[in-house]
C-alpha positions in Angstrom: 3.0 7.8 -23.7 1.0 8.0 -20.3 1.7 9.9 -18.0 2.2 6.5 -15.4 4.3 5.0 -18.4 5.9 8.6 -18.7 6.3 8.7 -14.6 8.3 4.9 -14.3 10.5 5.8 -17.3 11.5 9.1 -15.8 12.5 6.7 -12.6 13.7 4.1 -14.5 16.3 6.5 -16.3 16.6 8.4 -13.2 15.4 11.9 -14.5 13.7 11.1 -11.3 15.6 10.2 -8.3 14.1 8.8 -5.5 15.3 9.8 -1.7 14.6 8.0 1.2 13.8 10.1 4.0 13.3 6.9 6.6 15.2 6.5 9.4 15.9 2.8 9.9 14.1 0.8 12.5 16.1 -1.2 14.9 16.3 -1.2 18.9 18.3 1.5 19.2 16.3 3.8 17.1 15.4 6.7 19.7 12.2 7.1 21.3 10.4 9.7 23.1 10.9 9.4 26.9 7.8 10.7 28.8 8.5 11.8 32.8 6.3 9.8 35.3 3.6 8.9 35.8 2.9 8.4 32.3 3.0 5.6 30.3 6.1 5.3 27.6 6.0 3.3 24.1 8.3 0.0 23.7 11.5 0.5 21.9 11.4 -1.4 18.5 12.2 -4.9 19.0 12.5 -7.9 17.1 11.5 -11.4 18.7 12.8 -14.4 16.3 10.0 -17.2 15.3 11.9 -19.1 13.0 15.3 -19.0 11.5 16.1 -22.1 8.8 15.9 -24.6 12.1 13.3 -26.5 13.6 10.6 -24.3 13.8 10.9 -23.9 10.5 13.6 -25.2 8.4 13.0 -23.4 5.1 12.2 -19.9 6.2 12.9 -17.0 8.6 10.9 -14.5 10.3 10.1 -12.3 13.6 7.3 -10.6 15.3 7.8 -7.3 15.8 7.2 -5.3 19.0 7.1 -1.4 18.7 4.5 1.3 19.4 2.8 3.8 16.6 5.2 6.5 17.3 8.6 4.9 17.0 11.4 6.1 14.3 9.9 7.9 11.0 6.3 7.6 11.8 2.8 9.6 10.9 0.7 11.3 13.7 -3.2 11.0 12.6 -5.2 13.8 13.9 -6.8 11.3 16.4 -3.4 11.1 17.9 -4.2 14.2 20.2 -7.0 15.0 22.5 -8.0 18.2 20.1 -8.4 15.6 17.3 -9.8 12.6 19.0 -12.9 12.2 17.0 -10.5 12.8 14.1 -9.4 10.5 11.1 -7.2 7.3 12.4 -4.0 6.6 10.3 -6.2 4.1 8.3 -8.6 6.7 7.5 -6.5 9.5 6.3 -6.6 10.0 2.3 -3.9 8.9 -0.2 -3.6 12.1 -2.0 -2.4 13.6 1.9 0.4 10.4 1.3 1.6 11.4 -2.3 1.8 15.1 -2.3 4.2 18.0 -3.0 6.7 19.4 -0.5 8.8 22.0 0.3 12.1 22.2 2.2 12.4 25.1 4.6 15.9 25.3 6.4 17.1 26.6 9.9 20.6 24.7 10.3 22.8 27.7 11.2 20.2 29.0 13.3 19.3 25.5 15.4 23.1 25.4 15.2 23.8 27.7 17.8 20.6 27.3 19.8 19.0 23.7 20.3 15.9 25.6 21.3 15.4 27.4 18.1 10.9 28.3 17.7 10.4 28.9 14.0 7.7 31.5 13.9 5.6 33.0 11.2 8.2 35.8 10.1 10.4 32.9 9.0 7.8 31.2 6.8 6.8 34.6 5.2 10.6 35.1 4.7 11.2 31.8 2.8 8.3 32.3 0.6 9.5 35.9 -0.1 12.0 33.8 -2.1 10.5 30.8 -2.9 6.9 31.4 -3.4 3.9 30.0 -1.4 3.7 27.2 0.8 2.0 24.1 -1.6 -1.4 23.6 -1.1 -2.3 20.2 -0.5 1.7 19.6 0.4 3.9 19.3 3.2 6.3 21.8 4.8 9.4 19.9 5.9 10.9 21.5 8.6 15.0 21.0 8.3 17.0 21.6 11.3 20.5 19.0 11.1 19.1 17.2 14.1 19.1 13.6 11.8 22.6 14.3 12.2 22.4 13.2 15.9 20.1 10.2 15.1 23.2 7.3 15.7 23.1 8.7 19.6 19.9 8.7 21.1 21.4 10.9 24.4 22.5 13.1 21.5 19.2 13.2 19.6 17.0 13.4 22.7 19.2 16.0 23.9 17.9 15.9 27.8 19.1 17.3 30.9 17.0 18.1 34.5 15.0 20.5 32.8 13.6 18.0 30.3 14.6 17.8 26.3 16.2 21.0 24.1 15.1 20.5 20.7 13.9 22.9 18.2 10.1 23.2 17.3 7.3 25.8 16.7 6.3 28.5 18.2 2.6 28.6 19.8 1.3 30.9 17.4 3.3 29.5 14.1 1.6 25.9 15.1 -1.5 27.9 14.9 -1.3 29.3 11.7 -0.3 26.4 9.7 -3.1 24.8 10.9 -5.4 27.2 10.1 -3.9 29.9 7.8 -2.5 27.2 5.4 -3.6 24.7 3.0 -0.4 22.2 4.0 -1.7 18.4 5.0 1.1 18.4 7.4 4.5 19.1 8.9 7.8 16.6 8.9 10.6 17.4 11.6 13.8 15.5 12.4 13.0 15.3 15.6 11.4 12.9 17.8 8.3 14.7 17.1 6.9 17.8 15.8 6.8 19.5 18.5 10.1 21.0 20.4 11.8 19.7 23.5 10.9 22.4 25.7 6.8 22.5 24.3 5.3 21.8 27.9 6.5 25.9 28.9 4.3 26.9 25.5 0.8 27.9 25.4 -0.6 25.8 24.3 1.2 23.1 25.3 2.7 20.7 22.1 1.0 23.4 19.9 1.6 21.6 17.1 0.0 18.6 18.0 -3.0 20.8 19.8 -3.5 22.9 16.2 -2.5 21.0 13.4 -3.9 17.7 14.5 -6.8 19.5 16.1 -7.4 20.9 12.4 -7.7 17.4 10.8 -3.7 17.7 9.9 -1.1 15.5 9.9 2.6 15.2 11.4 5.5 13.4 10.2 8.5 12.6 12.4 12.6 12.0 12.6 12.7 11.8 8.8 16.9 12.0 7.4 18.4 13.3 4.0 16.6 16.5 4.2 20.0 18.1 3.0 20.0 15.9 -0.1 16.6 18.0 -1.1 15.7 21.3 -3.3 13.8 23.2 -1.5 11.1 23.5 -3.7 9.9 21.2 -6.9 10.0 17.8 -5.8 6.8 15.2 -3.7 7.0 12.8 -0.9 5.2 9.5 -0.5 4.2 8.7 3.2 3.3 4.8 3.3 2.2 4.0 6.9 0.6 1.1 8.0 -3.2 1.4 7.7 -3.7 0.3 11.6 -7.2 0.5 12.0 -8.2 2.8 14.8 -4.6 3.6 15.4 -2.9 7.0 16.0 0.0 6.8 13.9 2.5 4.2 12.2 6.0 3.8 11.6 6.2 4.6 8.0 8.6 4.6 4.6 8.8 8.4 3.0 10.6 8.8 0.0 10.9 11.6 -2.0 10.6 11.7 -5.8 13.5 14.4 -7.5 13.1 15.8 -10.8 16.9 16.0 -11.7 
């Protein structure tokens, strides 16, 4: 048997089980707000061409209207000023899209503090138990905030001094990108980096070093609790927008059971 033949088999008899990890799309999926003066995305929105009627009686379908960066969606490093001559989310490689991944969780710790910065003590802690962060994988970074994801006040989480979500710290941001082999970190949040990011040093360090090293981030992803925290690969399907900085995109996981 091959190992493709071997691979739908194990799917087919569900010794695989496949997880999505998408958030679904629709107008009131939340969006990052940005203070003026600067510019802010669209909110996804459907505009109906044609629905069985006159302009066109035997088929339905929309345009859609949304930016890169709405609901589940991939940051390519050209995304941010420190990667701008970087890949563009046509450009970066399949084997980046289908790759292992590892669950590290914070839920009791973001529980009690909205602003909870992992650092690099937590990572070294997890893989005290686990073992090494997967070269050529993804960290997944699980927190509970999908949990808020029906309310966007709730999942933005703002007051006057701005958004409180959890992130990473300045120097944690730093050393994924460049003391790791990872392709990339996925968040629950709105995006990888947290609410309160503008006060860190860099500012969004996560942005500045991980897509500044050619890395990739992967945003408001769900089901994270349905995971092992080890053992298991994620396909990241975005829309291969050519010269764009990200896409909305479908991740799903694939289980052995």
């Amino acid at each position: 048997m091959s190992v493709i033949t071997d691979l739908l088999a194990s799917i087919a008899g569900a010794r695989i089980e496949l997880i999505d990890l998408t958030a679904p799309l629709t107008d009131k999926t939340p969006v990052l707000a940005l203070p003026e003066p600067f510019k802010n995305t669209l909110p996804f929105q459907l505009e109906l061409i044609s629905r069985f009627d006159g302009d066109g009686p035997g088929w339905y379908w929309n345009n859609i209207h949304t930016g890169e960066h709405t609901g589940t969606h991939l940051d390519a490093p050209n995304h941010w000023i420190t990667g701008k001559d970087g890949l563009d989310v046509s450009q970066v490689p399949l084997r980046s899209l289908l790759a292992p991944a590892v669950v590290l969780d914070v839920t009791d710790r973001v529980a009690d503090n909205p602003d909870f910065l992992l650092d690099v003590a937590d990572i070294e802690e997890w893989q005290c138990t686990h073992g090494a962060l997967p070269a050529g994988g993804w960290l997944l970074y699980r927190t509970g905030w999908s949990s808020r994801s029906e309310n966007s006040d709730d999942f933005l989480n703002a007051d006057e001094s701005g958004p409180h979500t959890p992130g990473f710290t300045a120097e944690c941001a730093r050393w994924l990108a460049e003391e790791t082999e990872l392709v990339g970190v996925g968040v629950e949040t709105v995006g990888t980096d947290a609410g309160q990011a503008t006060a860190l040093d860099p500012a969004f360090p996560c942005h500045h070093h991980l897509l500044g090293a050619g890395k990739l981030g992967l945003t408001q992803l769900q089901n994270l609790d349905k995971l092992p925290a080890t053992g298991f690969a994620i396909t990241v399907l975005p829309l291969p927008i050519v010269g764009g900085s990200g896409s909305p995109a479908r991740v799903v996981a694939l289980v052995e059971k």
